[in-house]
C-alpha positions in Angstrom: 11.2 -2.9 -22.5 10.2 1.0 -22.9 10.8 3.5 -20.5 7.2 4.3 -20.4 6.2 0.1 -19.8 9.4 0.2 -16.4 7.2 3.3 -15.1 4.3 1.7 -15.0 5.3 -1.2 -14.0 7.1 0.5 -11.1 3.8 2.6 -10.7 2.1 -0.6 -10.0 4.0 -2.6 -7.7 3.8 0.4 -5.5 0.0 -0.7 -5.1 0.8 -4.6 -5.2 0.4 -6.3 -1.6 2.7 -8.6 -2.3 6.0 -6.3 -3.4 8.0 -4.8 -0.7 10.4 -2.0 -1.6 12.6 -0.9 1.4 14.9 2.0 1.6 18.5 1.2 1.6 19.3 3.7 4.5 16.6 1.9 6.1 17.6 -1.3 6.1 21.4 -0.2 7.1 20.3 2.0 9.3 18.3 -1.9 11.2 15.2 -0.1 10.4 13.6 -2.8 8.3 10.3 -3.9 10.3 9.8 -7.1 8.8 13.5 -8.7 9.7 13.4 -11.3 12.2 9.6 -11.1 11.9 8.7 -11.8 8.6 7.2 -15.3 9.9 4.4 -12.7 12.9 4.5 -9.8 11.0 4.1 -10.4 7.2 3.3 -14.4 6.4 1.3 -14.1 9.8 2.0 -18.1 10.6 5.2 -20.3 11.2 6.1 -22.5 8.1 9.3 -22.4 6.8 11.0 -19.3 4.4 12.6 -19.9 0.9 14.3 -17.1 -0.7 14.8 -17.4 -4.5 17.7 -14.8 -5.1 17.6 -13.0 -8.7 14.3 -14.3 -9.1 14.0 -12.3 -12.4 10.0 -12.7 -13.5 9.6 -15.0 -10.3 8.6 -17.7 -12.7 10.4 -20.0 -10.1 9.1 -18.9 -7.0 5.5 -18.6 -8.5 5.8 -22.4 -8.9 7.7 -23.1 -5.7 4.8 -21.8 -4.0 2.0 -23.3 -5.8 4.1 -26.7 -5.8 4.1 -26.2 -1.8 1.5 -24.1 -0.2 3.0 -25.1 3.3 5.9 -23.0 2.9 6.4 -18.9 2.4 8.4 -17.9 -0.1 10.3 -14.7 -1.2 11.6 -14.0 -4.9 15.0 -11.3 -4.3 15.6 -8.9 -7.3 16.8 -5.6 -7.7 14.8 -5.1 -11.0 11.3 -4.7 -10.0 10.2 -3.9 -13.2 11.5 -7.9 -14.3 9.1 -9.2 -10.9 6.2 -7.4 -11.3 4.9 -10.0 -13.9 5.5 -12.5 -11.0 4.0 -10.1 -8.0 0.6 -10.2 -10.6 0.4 -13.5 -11.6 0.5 -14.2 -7.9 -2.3 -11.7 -6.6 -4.6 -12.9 -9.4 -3.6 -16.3 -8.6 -4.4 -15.7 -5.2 -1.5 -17.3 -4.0 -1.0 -15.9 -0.4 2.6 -17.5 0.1 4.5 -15.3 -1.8 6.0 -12.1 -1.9 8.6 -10.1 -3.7 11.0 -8.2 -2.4 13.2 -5.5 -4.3 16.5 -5.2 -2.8 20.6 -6.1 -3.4 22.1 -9.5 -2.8 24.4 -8.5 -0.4 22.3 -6.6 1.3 20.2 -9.8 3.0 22.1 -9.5 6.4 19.8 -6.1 7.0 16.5 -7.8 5.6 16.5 -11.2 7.4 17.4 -12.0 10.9 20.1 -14.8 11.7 18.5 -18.6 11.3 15.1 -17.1 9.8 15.5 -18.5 6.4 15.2 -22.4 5.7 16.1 -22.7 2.0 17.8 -20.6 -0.8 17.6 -21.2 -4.3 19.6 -19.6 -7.3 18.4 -20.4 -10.7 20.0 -19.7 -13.6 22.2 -16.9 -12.0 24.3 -15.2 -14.6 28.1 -17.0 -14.0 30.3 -14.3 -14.4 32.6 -16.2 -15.9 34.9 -13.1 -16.4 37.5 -12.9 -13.6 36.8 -9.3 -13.1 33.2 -10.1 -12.3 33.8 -12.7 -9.9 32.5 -10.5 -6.7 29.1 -10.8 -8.9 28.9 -14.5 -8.8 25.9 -15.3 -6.4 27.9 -17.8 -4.7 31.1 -16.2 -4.1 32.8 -16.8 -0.7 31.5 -13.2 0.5 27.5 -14.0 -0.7 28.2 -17.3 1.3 28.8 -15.9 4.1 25.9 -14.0 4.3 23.6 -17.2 3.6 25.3 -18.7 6.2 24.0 -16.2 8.6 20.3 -16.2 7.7 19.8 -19.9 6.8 19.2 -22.2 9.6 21.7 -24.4 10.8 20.0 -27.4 8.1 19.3 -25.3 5.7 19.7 -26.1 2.1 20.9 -24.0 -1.0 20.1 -25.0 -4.5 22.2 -24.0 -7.3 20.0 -24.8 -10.9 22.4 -23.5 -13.5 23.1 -24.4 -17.6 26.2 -23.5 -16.9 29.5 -26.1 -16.3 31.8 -23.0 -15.4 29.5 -22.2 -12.6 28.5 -25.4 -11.3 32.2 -26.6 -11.2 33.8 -23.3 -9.7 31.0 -24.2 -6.6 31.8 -27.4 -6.2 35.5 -25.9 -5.6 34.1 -23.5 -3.0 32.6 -26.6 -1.7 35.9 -28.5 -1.7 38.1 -25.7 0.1 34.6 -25.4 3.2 34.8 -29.0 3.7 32.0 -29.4 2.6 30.3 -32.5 0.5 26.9 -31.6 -1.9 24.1 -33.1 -0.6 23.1 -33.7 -4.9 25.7 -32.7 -7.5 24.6 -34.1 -10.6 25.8 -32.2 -14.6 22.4 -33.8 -16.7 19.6 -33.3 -13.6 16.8 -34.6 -15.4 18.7 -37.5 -16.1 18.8 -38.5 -12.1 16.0 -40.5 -11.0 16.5 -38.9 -7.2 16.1 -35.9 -8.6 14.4 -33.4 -6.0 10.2 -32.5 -7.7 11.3 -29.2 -7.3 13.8 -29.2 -9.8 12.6 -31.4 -12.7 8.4 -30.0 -12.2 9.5 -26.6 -13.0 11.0 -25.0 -15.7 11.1 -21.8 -16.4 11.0 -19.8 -20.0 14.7 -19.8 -20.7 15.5 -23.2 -19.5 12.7 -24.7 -21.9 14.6 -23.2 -24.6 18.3 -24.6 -23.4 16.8 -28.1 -23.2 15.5 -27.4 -26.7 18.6 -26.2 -28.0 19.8 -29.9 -26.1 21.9 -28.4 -23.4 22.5 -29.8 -20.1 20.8 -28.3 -16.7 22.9 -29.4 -13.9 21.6 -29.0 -10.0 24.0 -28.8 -6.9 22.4 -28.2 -3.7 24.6 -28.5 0.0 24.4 -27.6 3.5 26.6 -25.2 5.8 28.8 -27.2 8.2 28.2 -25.6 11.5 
């Protein structure tokens, strides 16, 4: 993408309803108006809040919330220039359940207040599979943590990944917490139980990893509290 296309792509999510751009000093600092609040002060009723984390062009969460308009959901990336293809396809879809929010992963401990969020889903997160990049994997022991903390006490993750390396290295985070997957399965669309939300939608790069005959696996768990 050009320099010129980020700009005004940057120019126009400052004028989007639906994109939300905090400060980082601001949110550090507890200054972030919408934490703790983002079911009064932003969705404006009570249904439940899904985060999809590195939602890239929110192709995901666009489809999350028009698969279920009883729920609000909020599509995380640092890249607002990816999301803002999401944040329009939304206002001219009219879809009033879902925003975008432009901020770092590990800075969700400042943006959400504890047991505010019911569901978390990663899809297709890079895998770092380089050891040096390991603090980069979305669902290291430290990003845990912090989903921990904002999720409430049933809350779900999702992990939708084409990648073995990064669905097996969870299932050993899984294994040291205790902790048993509520789904693990390595050919998802194979499973017959499989959750509506994971075989309905597919997004642009997964179309072409079935096409090219890979595997999409799907492991989703719960926190034991």
């Amino acid at each position: 993408m050009g320099s010129k296309n980020k700009l005004k792509r940057f120019i126009e999510n400052e004028s989007f309803s639906n994109v939300i751009q905090p400060n980082r000093n601001d949110l550090i600092s507890n200054l972030f108006k919408f934490k703790d609040k983002w079911n009064s002060s932003y969705f404006k009723n009570n249904n439940p809040i899904i985060l999809e984390l590195g939602c890239g062009k929110g192709e995901y969460t666009i489809n999350l919330a028009k698969l279920n308009p009883e729920k609000n959901y909020i599509g995380i990336d640092i890249k607002g220039a990816r999301f803002w293809r999401g944040a329009k396809t939304a206002i001219n879809q009219k879809l009033e359940n879902v925003v975008f929010l432009r901020t770092q992963i590990e800075l969700l401990e400042y943006v959400f207040g504890n047991d505010e969020i019911h569901e978390i889903w990663l899809t297709f997160p890079d895998p770092q599979i380089k050891f040096q990049r390991r603090k980069h994997r979305l669902v290291n022991p430290f990003f845990l943590k912090i989903y921990k903390k904002i999720l409430i006490k049933k809350g779900i993750i999702h992990l939708k990944t084409d990648s073995e390396f990064l669905h097996g290295y969870t299932l050993g985070l899984l294994e040291n917490l205790n902790i048993k997957p509520i789904i693990s399965n390595h050919d998802i669309y194979k499973n017959n139980n499989a959750p509506r939300e994971v075989i309905e939608i597919k997004t642009h790069y997964e179309k072409l990893f079935l096409d090219e005959g890979k595997n999409i696996s799907y492991l989703s768990f719960k926190f034991n509290f």
